[in-house]
C-alpha positions in Angstrom: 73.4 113.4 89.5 72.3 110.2 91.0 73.1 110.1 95.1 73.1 106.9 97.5 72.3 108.1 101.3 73.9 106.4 104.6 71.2 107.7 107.4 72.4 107.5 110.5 75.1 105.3 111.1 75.9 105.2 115.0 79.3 105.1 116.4 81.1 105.5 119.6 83.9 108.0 119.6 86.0 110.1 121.9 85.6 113.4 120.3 85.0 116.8 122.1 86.6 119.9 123.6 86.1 118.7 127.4 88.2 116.4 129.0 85.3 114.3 130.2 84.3 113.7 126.5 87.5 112.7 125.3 87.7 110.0 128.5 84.3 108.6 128.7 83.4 108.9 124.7 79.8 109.3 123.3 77.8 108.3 120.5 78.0 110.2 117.5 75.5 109.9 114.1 76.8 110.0 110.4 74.7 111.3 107.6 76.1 110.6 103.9 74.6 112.2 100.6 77.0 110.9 98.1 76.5 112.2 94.5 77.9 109.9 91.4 76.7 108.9 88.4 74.8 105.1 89.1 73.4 104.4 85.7 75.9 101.8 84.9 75.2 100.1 88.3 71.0 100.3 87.6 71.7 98.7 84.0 74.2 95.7 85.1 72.8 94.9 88.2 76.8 94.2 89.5 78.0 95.5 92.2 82.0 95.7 91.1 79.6 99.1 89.1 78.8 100.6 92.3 80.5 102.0 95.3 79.6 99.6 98.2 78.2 101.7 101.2 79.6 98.1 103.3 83.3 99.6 102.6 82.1 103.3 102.6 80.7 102.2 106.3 84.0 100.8 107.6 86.0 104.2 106.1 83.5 106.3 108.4 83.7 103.6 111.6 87.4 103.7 111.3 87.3 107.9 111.3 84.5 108.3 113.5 85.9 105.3 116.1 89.6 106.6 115.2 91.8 109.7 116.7 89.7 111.9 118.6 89.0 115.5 117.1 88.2 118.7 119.1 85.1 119.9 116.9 82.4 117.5 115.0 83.3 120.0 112.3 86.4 118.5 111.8 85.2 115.2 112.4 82.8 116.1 109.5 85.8 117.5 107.2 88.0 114.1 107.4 84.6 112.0 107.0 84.1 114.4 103.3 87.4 114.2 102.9 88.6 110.6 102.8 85.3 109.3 101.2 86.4 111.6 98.1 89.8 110.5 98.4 89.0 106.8 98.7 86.0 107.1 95.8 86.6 108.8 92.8 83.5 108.0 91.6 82.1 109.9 94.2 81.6 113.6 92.9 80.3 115.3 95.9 80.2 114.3 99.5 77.2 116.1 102.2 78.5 114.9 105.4 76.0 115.3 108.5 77.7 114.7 112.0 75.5 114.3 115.3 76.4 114.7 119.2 73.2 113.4 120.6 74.0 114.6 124.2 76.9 117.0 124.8 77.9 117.6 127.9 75.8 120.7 128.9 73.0 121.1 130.9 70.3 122.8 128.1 67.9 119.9 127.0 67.9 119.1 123.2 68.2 116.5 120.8 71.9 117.2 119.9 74.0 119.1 117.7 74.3 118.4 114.3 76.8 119.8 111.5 76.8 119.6 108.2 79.5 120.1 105.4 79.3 119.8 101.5 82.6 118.9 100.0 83.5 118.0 96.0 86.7 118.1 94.3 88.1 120.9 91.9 90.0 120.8 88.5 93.3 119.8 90.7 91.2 116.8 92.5 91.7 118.8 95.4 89.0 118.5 98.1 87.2 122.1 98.3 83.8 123.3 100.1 80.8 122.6 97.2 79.1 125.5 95.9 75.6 126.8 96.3 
């Protein structure tokens, strides 16, 4: 399966259990590793045979700088899930979802979570395997 990779994409958003986070906001990083088949894209050299990562961009900035979310997992899990939703072309969806500073007082380079999501027989939006 052919993939096309979004590394980090930076956003502001208001996400996060504390109060603090959800009034001052923080940057957050997206990783996308999207799997679909590009071969008709590589051979026509049009981009109506692609999925543009310019409008898969805008989907994650709207999420990511949208309603505020408790836990980057769940930020993660409506990132997976609205890119499937919005690209059908898109089988499988590895989203990876960044706090570069929470709010404690341990030094580190952030949190990061990842999620694998595809769809199943139904369409249905389900954790990958393996």
């Amino acid at each position: 399966m052919d993939r096309m990779i979004l590394k980090r994409m930076e956003f502001f958003g208001y996400h996060g259990v504390f109060p603090e986070e959800n009034k001052l906001g923080q940057k957050f990083y997206v990783d996308l590793d999207l799997r679909m088949d590009l071969s008709r894209a590589a051979a026509s050299d049009d981009v109506e045979d692609t999925v543009s990562y310019v409008d898969i961009y805008a989907l994650v900035k709207k999420i990511v700088e949208g309603q505020p979310v408790k836990l980057i997992e769940a930020l993660a899990g409506n990132i997976a899930s609205a890119v499937l939703a919005t690209y059908t072309s898109i089988v499988e969806a590895t989203v990876s979802v960044t706090k570069p500073n929470p709010p404690f007082a341990i030094t580190f380079d952030g949190v990061t979570v990842e999620l694998r999501r595809t769809r199943d027989a139904d369409g249905n939006v389900v954790p990958a395997e393996g």
